[in-house]
C-alpha positions as CSV (number, residue, x, y, z in Angstrom):
1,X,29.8,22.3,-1.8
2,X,29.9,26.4,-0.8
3,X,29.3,27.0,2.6
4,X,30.0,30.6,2.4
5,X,27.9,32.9,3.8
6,X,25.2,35.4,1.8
7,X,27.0,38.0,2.8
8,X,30.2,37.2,0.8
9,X,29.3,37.4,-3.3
10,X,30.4,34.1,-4.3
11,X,27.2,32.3,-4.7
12,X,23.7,33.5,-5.9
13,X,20.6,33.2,-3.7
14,X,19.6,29.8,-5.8
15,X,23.2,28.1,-5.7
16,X,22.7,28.6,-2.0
17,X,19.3,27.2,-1.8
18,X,20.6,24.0,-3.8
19,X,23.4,23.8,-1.4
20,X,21.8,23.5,1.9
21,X,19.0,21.0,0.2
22,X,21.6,18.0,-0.9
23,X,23.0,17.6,2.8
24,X,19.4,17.9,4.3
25,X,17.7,15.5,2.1
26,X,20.5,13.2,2.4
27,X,20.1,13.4,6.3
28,X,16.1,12.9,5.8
29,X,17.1,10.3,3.7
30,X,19.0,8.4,6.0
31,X,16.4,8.8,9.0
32,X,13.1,7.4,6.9
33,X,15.6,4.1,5.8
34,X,16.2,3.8,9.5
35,X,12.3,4.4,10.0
36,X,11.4,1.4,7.3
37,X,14.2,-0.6,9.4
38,X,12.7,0.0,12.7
39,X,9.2,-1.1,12.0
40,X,10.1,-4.0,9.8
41,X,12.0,-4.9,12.6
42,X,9.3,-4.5,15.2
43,X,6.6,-6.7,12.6
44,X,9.0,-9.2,12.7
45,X,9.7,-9.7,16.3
46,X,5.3,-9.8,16.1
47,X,4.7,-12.1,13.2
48,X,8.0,-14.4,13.2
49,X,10.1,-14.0,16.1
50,X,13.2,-13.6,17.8
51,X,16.1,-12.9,15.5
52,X,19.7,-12.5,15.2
53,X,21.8,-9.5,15.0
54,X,22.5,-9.5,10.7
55,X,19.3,-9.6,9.4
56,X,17.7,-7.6,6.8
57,X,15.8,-5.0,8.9
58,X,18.8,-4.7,11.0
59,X,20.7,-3.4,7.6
60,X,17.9,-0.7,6.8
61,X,18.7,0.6,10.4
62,X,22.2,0.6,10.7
63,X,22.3,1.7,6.9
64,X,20.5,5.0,7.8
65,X,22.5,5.5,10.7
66,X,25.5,5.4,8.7
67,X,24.2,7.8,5.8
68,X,23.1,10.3,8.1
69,X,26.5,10.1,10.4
70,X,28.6,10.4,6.8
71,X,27.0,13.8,5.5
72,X,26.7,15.5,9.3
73,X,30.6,14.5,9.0
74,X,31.1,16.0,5.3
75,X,29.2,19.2,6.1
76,X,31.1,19.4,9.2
77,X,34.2,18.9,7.3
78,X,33.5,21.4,4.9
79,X,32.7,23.7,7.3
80,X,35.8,23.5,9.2
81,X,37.7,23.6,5.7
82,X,35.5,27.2,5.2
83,X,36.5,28.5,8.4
84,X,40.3,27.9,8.4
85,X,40.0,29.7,5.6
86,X,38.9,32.6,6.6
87,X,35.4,32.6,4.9
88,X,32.4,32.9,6.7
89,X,30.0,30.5,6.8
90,X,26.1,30.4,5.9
91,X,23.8,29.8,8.8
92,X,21.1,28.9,6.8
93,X,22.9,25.4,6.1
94,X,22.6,23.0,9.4
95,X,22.5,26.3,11.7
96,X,24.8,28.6,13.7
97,X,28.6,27.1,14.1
98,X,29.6,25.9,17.5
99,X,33.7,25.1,17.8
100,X,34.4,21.5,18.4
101,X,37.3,20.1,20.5
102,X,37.9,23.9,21.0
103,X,38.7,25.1,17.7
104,X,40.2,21.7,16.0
105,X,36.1,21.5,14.1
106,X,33.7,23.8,13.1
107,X,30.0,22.3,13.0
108,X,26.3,23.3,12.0
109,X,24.3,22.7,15.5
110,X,21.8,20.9,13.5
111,X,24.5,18.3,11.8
112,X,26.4,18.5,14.8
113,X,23.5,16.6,16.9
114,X,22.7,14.3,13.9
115,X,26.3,13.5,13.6
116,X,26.4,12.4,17.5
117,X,23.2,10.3,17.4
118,X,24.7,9.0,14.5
119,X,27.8,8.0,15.9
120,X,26.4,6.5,19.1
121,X,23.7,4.4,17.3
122,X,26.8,2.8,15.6
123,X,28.5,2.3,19.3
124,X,25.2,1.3,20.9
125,X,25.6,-1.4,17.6
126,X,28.5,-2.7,18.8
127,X,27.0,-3.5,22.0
128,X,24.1,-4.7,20.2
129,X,26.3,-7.5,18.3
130,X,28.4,-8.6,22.0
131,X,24.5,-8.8,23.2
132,X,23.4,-11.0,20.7
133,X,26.4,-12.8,20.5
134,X,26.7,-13.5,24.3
135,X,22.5,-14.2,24.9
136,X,21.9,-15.6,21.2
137,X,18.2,-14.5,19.7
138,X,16.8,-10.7,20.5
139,X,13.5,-12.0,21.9
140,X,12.4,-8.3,23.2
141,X,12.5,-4.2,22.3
142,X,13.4,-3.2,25.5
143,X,16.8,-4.7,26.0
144,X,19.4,-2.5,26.8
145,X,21.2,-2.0,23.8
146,X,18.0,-1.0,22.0
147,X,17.1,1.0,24.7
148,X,20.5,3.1,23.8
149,X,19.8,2.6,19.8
150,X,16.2,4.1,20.0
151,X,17.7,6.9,22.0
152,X,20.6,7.9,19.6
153,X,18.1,7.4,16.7
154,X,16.1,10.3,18.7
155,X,18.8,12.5,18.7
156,X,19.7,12.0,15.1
157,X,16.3,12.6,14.1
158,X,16.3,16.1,16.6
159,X,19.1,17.2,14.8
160,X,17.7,16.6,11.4
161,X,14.5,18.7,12.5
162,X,17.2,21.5,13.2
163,X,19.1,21.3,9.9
164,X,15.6,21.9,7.9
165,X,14.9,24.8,10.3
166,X,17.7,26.5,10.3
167,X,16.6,26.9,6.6
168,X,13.2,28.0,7.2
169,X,13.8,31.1,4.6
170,X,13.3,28.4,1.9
171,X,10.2,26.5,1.0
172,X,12.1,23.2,1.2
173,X,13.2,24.2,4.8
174,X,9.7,24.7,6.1
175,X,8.5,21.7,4.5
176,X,11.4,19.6,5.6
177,X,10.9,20.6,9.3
178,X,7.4,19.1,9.3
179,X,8.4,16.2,7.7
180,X,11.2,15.4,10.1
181,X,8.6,16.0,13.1
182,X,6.7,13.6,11.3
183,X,9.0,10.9,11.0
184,X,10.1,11.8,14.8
185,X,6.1,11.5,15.5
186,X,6.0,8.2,14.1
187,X,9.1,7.0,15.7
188,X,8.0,8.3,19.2
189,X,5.4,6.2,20.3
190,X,8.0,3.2,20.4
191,X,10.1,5.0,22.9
192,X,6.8,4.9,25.4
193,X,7.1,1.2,25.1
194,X,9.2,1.5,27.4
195,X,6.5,2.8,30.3
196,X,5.3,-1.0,29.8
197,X,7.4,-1.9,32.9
198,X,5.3,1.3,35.0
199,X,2.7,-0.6,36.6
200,X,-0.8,0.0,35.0
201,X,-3.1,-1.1,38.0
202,X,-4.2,2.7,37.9
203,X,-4.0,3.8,34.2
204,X,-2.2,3.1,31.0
205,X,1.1,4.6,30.9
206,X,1.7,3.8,27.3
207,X,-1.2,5.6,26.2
208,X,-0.2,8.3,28.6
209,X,3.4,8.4,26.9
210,X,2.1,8.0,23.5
211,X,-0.4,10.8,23.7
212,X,1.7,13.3,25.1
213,X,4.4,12.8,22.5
214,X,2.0,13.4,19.4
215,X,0.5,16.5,21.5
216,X,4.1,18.0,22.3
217,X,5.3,17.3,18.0
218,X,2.1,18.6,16.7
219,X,2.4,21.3,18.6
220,X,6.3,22.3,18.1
221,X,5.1,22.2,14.3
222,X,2.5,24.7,15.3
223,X,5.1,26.6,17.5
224,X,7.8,26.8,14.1
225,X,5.2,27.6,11.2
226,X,3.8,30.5,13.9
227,X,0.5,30.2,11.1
228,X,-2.3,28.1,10.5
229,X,-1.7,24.4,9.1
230,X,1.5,23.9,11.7
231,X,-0.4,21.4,13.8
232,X,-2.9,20.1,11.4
233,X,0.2,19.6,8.3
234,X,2.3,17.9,10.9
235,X,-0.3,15.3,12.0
236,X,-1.8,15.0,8.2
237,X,2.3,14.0,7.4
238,X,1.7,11.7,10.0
239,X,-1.0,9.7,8.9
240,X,0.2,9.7,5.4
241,X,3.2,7.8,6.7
242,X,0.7,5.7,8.8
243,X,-1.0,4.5,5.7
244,X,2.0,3.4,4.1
245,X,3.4,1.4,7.1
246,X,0.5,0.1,7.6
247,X,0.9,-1.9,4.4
248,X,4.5,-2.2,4.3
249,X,5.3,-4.0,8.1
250,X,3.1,-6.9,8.0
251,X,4.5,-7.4,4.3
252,X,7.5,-6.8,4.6
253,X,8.1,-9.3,7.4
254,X,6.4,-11.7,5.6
255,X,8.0,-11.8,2.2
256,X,11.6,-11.5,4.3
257,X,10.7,-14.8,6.4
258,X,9.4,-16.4,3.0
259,X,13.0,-15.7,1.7
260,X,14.8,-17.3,4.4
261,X,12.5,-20.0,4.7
262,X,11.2,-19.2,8.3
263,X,7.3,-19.9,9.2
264,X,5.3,-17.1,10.7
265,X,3.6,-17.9,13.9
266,X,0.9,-19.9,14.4
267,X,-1.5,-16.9,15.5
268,X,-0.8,-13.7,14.5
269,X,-3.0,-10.4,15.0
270,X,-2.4,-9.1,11.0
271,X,-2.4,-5.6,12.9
272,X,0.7,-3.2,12.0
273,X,2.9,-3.3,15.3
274,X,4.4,-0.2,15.0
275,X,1.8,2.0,12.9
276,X,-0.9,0.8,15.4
277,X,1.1,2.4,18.3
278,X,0.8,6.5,16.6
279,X,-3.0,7.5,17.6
280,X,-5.6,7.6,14.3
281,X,-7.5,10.3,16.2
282,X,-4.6,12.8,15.7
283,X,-5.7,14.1,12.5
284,X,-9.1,15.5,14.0
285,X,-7.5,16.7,16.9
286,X,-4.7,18.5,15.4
287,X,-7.4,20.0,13.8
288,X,-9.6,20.7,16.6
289,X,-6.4,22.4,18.3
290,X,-5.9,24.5,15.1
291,X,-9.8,25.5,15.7
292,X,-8.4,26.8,18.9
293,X,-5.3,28.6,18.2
294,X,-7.5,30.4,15.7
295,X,-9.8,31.5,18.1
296,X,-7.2,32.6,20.5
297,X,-6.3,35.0,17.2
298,X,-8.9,36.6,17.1
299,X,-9.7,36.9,20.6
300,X,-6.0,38.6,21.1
301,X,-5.2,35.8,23.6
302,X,-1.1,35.2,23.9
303,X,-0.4,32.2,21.6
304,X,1.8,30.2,24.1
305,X,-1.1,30.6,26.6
306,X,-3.3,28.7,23.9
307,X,-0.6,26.0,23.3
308,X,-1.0,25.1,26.8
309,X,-5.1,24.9,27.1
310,X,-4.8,23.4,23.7
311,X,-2.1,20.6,24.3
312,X,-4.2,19.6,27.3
313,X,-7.2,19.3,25.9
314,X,-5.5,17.3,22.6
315,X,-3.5,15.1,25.8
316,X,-6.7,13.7,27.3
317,X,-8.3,13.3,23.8
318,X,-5.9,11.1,22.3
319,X,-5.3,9.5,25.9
320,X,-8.8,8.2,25.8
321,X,-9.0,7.4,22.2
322,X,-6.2,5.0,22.6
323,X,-7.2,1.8,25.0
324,X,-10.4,2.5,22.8
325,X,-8.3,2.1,19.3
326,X,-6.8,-1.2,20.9
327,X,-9.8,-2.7,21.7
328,X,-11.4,-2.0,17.6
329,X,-7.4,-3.4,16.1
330,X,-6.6,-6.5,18.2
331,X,-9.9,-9.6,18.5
332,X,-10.1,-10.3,22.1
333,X,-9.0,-7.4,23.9
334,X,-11.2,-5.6,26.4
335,X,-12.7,-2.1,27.1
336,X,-10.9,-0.9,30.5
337,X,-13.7,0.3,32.4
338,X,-15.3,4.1,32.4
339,X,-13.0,4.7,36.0
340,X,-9.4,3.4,34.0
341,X,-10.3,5.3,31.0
342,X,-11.4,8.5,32.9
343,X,-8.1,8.5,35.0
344,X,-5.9,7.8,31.7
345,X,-8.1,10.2,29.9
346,X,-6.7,12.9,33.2
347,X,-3.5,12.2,33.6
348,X,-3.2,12.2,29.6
349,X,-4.5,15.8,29.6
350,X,-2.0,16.8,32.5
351,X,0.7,15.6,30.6
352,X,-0.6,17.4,27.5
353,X,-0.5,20.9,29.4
354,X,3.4,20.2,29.5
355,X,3.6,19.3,26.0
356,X,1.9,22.0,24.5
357,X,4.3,24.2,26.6
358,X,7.3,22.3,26.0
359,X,6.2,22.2,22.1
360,X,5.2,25.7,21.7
361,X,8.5,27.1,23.2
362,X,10.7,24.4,21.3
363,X,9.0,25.3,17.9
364,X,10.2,28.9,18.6
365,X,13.6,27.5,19.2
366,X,13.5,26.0,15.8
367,X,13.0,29.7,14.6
368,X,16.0,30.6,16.3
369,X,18.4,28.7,14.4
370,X,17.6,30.4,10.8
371,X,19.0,34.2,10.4
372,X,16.1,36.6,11.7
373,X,14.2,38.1,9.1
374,X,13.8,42.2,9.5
375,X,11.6,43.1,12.0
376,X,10.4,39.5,13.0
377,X,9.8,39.2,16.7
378,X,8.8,35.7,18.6
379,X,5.1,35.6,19.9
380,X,6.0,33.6,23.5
């Protein structure tokens, strides 16, 4: 693999393309397995039970981990090999080079922070295995080991987002960065499981947490394409993947405990676990917030303003639409009443007003990691 730089004649434009896309994919790769292990995983804990530490949906997510940790490690490699010798190095692949250890590695920001999610998923395994060895069956998400594993996986997946956008020049760089928000996106909402243990007498903080995760994703895709179809291709990504999952989990866990001979339980929802957490409103209002940054065009308003009315807006949508989308998925459950839905339906749309800040100015920070084209400036 050439890592050397544009400016040096070694490579053609192409050959360079091709480079930076093997590495990439290979990282996207790695992230979806761990996706398909994750809510397998989660079905499973729903329809069958508690489980032990080697299982099969255990293997899909450690198995990503690992393919992403080996190519941030080879790219890292190589760059450090392309350094030493004297060459420079192209950007465009995994980002600008930071010095590791002082000067002993050179690294790609982007495969840099997948390599350490990566590498502390593996670790956080390790604990994992003592855990389940010392306490026997994983009856729960939240234990602290997976609180660790969800968290590296976070960072892997961040630093895959960066490695596509530090090749934004390229078709497959813009594309790549949507779908690694999407596959963050879908991931996200289990990481506001953990708000289950805030106390809900007032208003759901799961909903809360959900909502303004998909608002602050949607809107860094906005915030990185800087054009129409940011927010709206994001969330459209999003669903797709929703689809799919919502076929695979509930299949998946039962052909796997028909395998190993285990029964399912005797009452189970037949509801997606995991695909049920993402909101299905966020197609339409990914599009209603596109409707606004268009308007905000034409009107002259500053884009990052618009983020910020638009997130807000988006944050008390989905906020509402969520206990609602509970109550139509799962017989028996019960509409909160108008007061719990109006004061989730608030504090969702508060926290939206930070996300579509926070996403705005992180999208623009994705744009900072590819070389500036000439004469490109940042709208803020």
């Amino acid at each position: 693999m050439d890592l050397t730089a544009s400016g040096v004649r070694t490579t053609s434009v192409a050959k360079q393309a091709r480079t930076g896309l093997l590495p990439a994919n290979v990282v996207l790769g790695g992230s979806l397995l761990s996706l398909v292990g994750l809510t397998w995983d989660i079905q499973w804990h729903s329809d069958v039970g508690p489980d032990t530490f080697f299982t099969l949906p255990h293997l899909f997510l450690y198995a990503g981990s690992a393919v992403v940790g080996l190519a941030s490690l080879a790219v890292v490699l190589l760059t450090t090999a392309a350094r030493r010798a004297g060459r420079p190095v192209d950007p465009r692949i995994g980002g600008r080079v930071v010095n590791v250890f002082g000067r002993t590695f050179a690294a790609p920001l982007g495969y840099l922070v997948s390599g350490v999610g990566a590498a502390t998923f593996l670790l956080y395994g390790l604990w994992d295995q003592w855990w389940h060895g010392l306490y026997g069956f994983d009856a729960v998400i939240d234990s602290p080991p997976h609180i660790g594993l969800l968290l590296s996986i976070t960072v892997s997946l961040i630093g895959t987002t960066a490695v596509f956008a530090a090749a934004r020049e390229y078709r497959w760089g813009r594309l790549g960065t949507l779908a690694s928000l999407t596959v963050l996106l879908t991931f996200g909402p289990v990481l506001a499981l953990g708000l289950q243990q805030v106390p809900d007498d007032y208003a759901d903080a799961v909903s809360i947490g959900c909502s303004m995760m998909a608002v602050l994703l949607v809107t860094v895709g906005a915030g990185f394409r800087r054009r129409p179809g940011g927010a709206a291709g994001t969330a459209a990504l999003v669903l797709v993947v929703q689809g799919i999952f919502w076929w695979f989990s509930p299949w998946a866990a039962k052909a796997y405990a028909d395998l190993v001979d285990l029964p399912l339980r005797d009452a189970i929802s037949g509801v997606p676990e995991m695909p049920s957490l993402t909101p299905l409103a966020l197609l339409p209002v990914a599009a209603l917030m596109e409707l606004g940054y268009l308007a905000g065009r034409r009107r002259g308003w500053r884009a990052g303003r618009v983020s910020v009315v638009a997130g807000g807006i988006a944050g008390a949508l989905l906020g509402l639409s969520l206990p609602i989308q509970r109550v139509l998925l799962y017989t028996g459950a019960h509409l909160p009443p108008a007061w719990y839905l109006t004061t989730t339906a608030v504090l969702s749309g508060l926290f939206g007003l930070l996300g579509g800040f926070a996403g705005w100015r992180f999208g623009g920070m994705l744009c900072l990691l590819a070389p500036a084209k000439k004469g490109e400036t940042a709208d803020a």
